[in-house]
C-alpha positions in Angstrom: 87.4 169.8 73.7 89.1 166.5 72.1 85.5 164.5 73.0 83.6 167.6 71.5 85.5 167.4 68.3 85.0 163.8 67.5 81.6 164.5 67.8 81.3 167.0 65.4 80.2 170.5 64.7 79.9 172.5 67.8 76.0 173.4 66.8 75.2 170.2 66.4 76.3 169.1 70.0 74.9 172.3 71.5 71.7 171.0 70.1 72.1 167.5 71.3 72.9 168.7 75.0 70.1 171.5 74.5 72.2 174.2 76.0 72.3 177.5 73.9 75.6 177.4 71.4 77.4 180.1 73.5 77.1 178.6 76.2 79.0 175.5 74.6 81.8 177.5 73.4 82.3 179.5 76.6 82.6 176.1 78.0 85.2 174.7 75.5 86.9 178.0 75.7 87.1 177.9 79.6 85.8 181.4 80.2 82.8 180.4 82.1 83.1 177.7 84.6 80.1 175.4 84.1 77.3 174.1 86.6 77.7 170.4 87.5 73.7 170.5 85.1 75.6 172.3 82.2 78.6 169.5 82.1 76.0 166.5 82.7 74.2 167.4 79.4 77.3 167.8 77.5 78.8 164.8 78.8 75.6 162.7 78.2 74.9 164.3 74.3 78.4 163.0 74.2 77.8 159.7 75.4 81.0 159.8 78.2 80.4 159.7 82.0 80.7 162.7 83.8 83.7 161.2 85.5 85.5 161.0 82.3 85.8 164.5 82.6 85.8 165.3 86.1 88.7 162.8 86.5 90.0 161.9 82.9 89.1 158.1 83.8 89.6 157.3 79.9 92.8 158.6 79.8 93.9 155.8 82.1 95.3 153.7 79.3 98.5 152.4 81.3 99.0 151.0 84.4 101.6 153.7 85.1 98.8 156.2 84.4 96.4 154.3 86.9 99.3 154.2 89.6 99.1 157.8 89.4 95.9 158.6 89.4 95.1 156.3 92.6 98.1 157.6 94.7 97.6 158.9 98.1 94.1 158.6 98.1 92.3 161.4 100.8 89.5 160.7 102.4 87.5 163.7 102.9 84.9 163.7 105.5 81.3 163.8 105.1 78.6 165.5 106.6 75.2 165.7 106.8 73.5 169.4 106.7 70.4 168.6 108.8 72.5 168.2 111.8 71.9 170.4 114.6 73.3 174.1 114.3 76.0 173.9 117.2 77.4 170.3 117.0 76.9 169.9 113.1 78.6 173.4 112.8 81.5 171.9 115.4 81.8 168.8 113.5 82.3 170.4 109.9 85.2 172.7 111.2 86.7 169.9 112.9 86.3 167.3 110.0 84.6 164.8 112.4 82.3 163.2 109.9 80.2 160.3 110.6 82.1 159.1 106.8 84.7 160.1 104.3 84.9 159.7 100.6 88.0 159.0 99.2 89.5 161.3 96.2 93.0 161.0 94.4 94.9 163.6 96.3 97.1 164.9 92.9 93.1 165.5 91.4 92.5 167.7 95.0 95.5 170.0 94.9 94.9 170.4 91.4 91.7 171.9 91.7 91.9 173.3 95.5 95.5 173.7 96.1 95.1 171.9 99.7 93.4 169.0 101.1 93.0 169.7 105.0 89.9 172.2 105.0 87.8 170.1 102.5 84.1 168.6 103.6 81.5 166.5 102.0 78.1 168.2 102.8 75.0 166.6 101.7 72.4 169.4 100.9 69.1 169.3 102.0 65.8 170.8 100.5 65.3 172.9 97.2 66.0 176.1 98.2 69.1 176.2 96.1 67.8 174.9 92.8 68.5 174.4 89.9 72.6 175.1 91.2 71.9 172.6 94.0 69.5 169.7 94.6 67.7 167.8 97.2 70.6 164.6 98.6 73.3 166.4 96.6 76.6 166.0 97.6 78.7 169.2 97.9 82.4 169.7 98.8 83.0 173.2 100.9 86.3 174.3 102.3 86.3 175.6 106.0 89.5 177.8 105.5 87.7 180.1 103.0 85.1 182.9 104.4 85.6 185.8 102.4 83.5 186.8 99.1 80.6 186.8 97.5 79.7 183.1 96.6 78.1 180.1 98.1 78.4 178.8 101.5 77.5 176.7 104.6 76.4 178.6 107.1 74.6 178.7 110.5 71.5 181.0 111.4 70.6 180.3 115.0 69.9 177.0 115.5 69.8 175.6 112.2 73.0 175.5 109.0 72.1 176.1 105.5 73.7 176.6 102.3 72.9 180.0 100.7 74.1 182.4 98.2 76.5 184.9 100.4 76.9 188.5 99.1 78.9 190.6 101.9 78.6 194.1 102.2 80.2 196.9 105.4 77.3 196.3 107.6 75.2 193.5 106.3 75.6 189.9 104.7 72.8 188.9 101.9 71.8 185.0 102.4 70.1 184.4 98.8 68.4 181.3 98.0 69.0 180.6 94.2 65.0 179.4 93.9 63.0 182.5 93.9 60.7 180.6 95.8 62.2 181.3 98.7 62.8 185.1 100.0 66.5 186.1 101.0 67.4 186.9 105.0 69.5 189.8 105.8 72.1 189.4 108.8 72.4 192.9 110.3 76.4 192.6 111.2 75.7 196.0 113.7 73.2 194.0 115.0 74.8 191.7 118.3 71.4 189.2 118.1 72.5 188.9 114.7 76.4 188.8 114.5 75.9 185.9 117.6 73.0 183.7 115.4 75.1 183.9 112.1 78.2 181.8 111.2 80.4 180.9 108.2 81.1 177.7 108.2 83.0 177.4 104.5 82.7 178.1 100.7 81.3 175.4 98.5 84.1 174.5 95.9 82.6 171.6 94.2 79.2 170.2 93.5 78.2 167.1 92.2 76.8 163.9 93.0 77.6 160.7 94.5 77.3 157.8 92.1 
């Protein structure tokens, strides 16, 4: 909001990040949470990093504010989706990642509360776009299974990351590119309650720079 009005009227900046002016003010307002592609052209028409806002890296004017900001980093671990359905699935519960990224763990429980259950998962394939790309870097956590949202999941022998919407007896897997066709899992269906598994909800998107 403060970078928004330095720059001017909010027209004039919804114009400049080519988004449609309600969209800006329910983003300004904090009524909508925004995609990770809504903030990038806001943050670019603005001329600031993404990470200013993500992670308020301007604000870090002090060296008291920087001792903060770095303390007790976490490294979360990081996965790679295109793993095979039974040991990738194994590996993302257990956080057994081939890598970690490290985040400031005050900007963690901030946004998720708890730091245990979080994964990097690196998508893979465009079934998810425009909400998530090719290589992007997504952040799910394992302890979270319930509600309609996105998640990684495991279909037989293969994990995806698909729009979940849960109903009684069935589980809609939507792909956000209406390329692609959604799958129904059948929970009254054993074949399909034993090929389908939640692995977590993704949290956070956004890329690794």
């Amino acid at each position: 909001v403060a970078h928004a009005r330095k720059f001017g009227r909010q027209e004039d900046l919804a114009a400049a990040a080519g988004l449609p002016k309600p969209t800006l003010q329910k983003l300004l307002s904090g009524s909508a949470e925004p995609k990770i592609s809504t903030l990038l052209a806001v943050t670019n028409a603005l001329g600031i990093s993404l990470d200013t806002i993500l992670n308020g890296a301007n604000e870090l004017t002090t060296m008291q504010d920087y001792e903060v900001f770095v303390a007790a980093p976490v490294a979360i671990p990081m996965h790679d989706v295109a793993f095979s359905a039974g040991p990738g699935a194994e590996a993302l519960l257990a956080g057994d990642g081939d890598a970690s990224a490290v985040f400031p763990e005050a900007w963690l429980r901030e946004q998720f509360g708890k730091v245990d259950d979080l994964r990097l998962v690196r998508a893979s394939g465009d079934s998810m776009e425009p909400t998530i790309t090719d290589g992007q870097w997504v952040m799910i956590d394992v302890a979270r299974k319930t509600g309609d949202g996105i998640y990684a999941v495991r279909v037989a022998n293969d994990l995806f990351i698909k729009r979940l919407q849960f109903q009684t007896t069935r589980v809609f897997a939507i792909s956000d590119n209406p390329a692609y066709e959604l799958f129904i899992i059948n929970l009254e269906d054993k074949a399909d309650r034993d090929a389908f598994q939640v692995i977590g909800r993704v949290v956070w998107t956004g890329k690794m720079l």
